[in-house]
C-alpha positions as CSV (number, residue, x, y, z in Angstrom):
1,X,-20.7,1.3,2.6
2,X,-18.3,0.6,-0.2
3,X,-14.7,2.3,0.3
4,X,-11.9,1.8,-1.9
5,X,-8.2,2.5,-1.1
6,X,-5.2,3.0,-3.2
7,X,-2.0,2.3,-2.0
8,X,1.6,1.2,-3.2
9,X,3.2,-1.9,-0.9
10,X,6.4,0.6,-0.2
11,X,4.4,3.5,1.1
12,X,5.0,3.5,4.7
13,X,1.8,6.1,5.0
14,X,-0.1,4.0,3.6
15,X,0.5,1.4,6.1
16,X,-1.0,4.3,8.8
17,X,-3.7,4.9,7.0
18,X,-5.0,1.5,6.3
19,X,-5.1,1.0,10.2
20,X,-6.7,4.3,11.2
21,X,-9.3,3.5,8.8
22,X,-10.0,0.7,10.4
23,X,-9.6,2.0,13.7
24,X,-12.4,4.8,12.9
25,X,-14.8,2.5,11.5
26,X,-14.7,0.5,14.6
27,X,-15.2,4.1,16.5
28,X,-18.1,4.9,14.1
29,X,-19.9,1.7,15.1
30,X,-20.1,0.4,10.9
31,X,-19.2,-3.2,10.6
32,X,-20.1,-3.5,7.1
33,X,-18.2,-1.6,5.0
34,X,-16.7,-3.1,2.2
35,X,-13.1,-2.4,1.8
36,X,-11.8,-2.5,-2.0
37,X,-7.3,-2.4,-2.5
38,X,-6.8,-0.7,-5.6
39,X,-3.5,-0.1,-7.3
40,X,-1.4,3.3,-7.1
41,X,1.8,2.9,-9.1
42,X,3.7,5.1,-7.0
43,X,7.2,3.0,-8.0
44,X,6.9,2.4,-11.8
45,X,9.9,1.5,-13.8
46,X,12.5,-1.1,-13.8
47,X,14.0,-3.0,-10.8
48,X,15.9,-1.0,-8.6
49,X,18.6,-3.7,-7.2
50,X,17.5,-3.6,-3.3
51,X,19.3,0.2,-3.0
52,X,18.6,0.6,0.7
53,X,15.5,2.8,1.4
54,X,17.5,5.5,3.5
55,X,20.2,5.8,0.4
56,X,17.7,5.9,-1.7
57,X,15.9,9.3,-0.3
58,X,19.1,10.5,0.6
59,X,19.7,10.5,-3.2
60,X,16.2,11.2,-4.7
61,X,15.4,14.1,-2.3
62,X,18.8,15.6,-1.0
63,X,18.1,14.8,1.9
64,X,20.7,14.5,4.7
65,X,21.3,11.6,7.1
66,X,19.8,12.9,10.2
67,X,16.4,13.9,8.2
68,X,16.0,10.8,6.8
69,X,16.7,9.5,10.2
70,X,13.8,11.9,11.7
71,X,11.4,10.8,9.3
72,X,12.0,7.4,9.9
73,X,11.5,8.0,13.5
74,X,8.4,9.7,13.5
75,X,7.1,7.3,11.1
76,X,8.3,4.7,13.7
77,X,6.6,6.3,16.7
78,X,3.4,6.9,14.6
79,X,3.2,3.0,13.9
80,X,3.9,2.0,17.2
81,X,0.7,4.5,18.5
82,X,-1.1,1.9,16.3
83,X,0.0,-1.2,17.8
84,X,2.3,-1.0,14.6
85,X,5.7,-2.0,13.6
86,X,8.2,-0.1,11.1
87,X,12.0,-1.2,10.8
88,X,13.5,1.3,8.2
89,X,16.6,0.3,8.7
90,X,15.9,-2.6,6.4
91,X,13.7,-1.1,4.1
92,X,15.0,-1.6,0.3
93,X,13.7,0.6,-2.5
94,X,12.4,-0.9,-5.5
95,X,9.5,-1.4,-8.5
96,X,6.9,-2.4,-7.4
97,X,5.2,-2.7,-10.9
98,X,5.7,-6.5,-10.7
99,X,4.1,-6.7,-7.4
100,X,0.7,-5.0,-8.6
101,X,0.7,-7.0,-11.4
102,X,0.7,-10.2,-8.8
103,X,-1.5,-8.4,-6.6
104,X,-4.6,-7.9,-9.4
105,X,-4.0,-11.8,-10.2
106,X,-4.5,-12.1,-6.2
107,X,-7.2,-9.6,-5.8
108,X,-9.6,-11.9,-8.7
109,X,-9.3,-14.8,-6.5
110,X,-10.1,-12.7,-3.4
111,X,-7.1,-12.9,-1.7
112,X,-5.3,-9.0,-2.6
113,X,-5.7,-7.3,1.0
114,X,-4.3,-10.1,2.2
115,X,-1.4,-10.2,-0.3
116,X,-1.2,-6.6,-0.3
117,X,-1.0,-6.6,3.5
118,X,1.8,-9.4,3.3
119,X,3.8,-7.4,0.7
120,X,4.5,-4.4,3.1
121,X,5.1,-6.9,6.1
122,X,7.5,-7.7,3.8
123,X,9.0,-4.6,2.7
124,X,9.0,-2.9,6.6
125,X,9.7,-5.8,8.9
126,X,11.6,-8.2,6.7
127,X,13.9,-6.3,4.4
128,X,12.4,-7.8,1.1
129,X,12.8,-6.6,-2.3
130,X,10.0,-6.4,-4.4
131,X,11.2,-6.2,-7.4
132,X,13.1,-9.6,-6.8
133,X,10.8,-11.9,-8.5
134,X,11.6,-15.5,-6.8
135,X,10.8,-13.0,-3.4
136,X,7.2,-12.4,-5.0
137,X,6.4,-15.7,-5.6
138,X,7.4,-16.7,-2.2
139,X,5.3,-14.3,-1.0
140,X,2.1,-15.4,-3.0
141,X,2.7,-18.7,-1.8
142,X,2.1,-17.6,1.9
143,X,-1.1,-16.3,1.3
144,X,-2.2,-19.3,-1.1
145,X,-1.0,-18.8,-4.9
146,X,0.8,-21.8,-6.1
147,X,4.2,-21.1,-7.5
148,X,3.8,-21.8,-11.4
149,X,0.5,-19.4,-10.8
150,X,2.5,-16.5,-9.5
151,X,4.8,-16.9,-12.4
152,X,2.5,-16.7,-15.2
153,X,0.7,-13.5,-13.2
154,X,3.8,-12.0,-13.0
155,X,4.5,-11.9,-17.2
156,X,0.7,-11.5,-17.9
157,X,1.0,-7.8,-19.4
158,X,-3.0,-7.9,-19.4
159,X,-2.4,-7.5,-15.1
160,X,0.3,-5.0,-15.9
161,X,-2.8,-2.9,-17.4
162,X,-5.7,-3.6,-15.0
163,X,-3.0,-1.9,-12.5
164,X,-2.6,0.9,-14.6
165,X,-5.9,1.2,-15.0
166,X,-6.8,1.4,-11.5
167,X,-4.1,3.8,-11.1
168,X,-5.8,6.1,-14.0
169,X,-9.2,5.9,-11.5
170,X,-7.2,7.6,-8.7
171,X,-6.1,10.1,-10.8
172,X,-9.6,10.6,-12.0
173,X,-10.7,11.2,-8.4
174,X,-8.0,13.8,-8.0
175,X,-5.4,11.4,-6.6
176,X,-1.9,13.0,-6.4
177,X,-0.7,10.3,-4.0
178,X,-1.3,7.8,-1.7
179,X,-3.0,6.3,0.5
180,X,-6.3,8.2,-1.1
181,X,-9.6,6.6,-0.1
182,X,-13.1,6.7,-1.6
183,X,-16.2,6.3,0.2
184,X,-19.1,5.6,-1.7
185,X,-17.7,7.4,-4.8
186,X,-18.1,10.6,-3.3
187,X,-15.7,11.2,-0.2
188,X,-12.3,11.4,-0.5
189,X,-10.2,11.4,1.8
190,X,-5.8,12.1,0.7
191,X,-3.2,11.2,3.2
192,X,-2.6,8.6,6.3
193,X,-5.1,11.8,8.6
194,X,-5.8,11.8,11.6
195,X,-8.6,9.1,12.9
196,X,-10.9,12.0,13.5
197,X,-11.2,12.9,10.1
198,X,-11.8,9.5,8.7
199,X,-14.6,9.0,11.5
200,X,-16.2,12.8,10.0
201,X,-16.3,11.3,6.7
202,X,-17.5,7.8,7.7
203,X,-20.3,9.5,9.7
204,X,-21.3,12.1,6.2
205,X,-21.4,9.1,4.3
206,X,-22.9,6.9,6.5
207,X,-25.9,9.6,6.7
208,X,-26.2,10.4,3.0
């Protein structure tokens, strides 16, 4: 079973969906699935300068201190259901245009869901920016990617693209956020849902 998930490294929902998906293909008894990170540029654009995530959707949205504060706490408590931690209070906004680009150079050598699952431990539990690049290549580093490596990867337009690229393949499949996953080319499924509804589709797929 092939599924493929999009995701962007500062989507907190993303984050929840990756692990129910793995919690339901446990439940569904498949142990073979492969699992394929694909880019979702949900942050495109220049570097932001670390704004703090909670001023920053304060400002985008018009949103008011105590609902960004709910939203952040039932994110939180969603997380922690999943043996998961959140810490929004340190959270910084940024591009993460950069860090797909490093992440495609990561995924060829095999290493992007680890890289991709190092970039949001970075972003929710450490207060990274990701759009700082001496941050990225530290961060490569960690997971195996020499530092001169990560700094070609990261002015390599040709990565730049591939990103894109994968990003015009969501949209294809009727993407309109993230996470979105794929099974088999044929089931989607849009949104960190429920474990129940990724085990549904695990089972259709798995009997088609």
């Amino acid at each position: 079973m092939k599924i493929q998930i999009w995701s962007d490294f500062l989507c907190p929902y993303c984050v929840l969906g990756k692990k129910r998906l793995e919690r339901a293909l446990a439940a569904a008894g498949i142990h073979d699935a492969r699992i394929e990170m694909n880019s979702f540029l949900l942050n495109p654009g220049p570097p932001r300068g670390g704004e703090s995530m909670r001023d920053h959707l304060m400002d985008k949205y018009g949103l008011s201190p105590q609902q960004v504060q709910d939203n952040f706490d039932s994110l939180t408590q969603a997380a922690r259901e999943l043996g998961l931690q959140l810490r929004f209070e340190q959270a910084r906004h940024a591009s993460t245009d950069q860090a797909h680009m490093l992440f495609q150079h990561t995924k060829s050598l095999g290493l992007g869901t680890a890289f991709s699952d190092r970039l949001q431990q970075a972003a929710f539990l450490e207060g990274a920016t990701l759009d700082d690049p001496p941050t990225l290549v530290r961060l490569a580093g960690e997971v195996g990617i020499g530092a001169q490596q990560a700094q070609e990867a990261l002015q390599d337009k040709a990565l730049f693209n591939r990103a894109r690229g994968e990003y015009e393949d969501a949209l294809r499949f009727g993407a309109r956020g993230v996470p979105f996953f794929v099974v088999d080319d044929r089931f989607a499924i849009t949104g960190a849902q429920p474990e129940e509804v990724f085990v549904k589709t695990l089972n259709k797929a798995a009997a088609k």
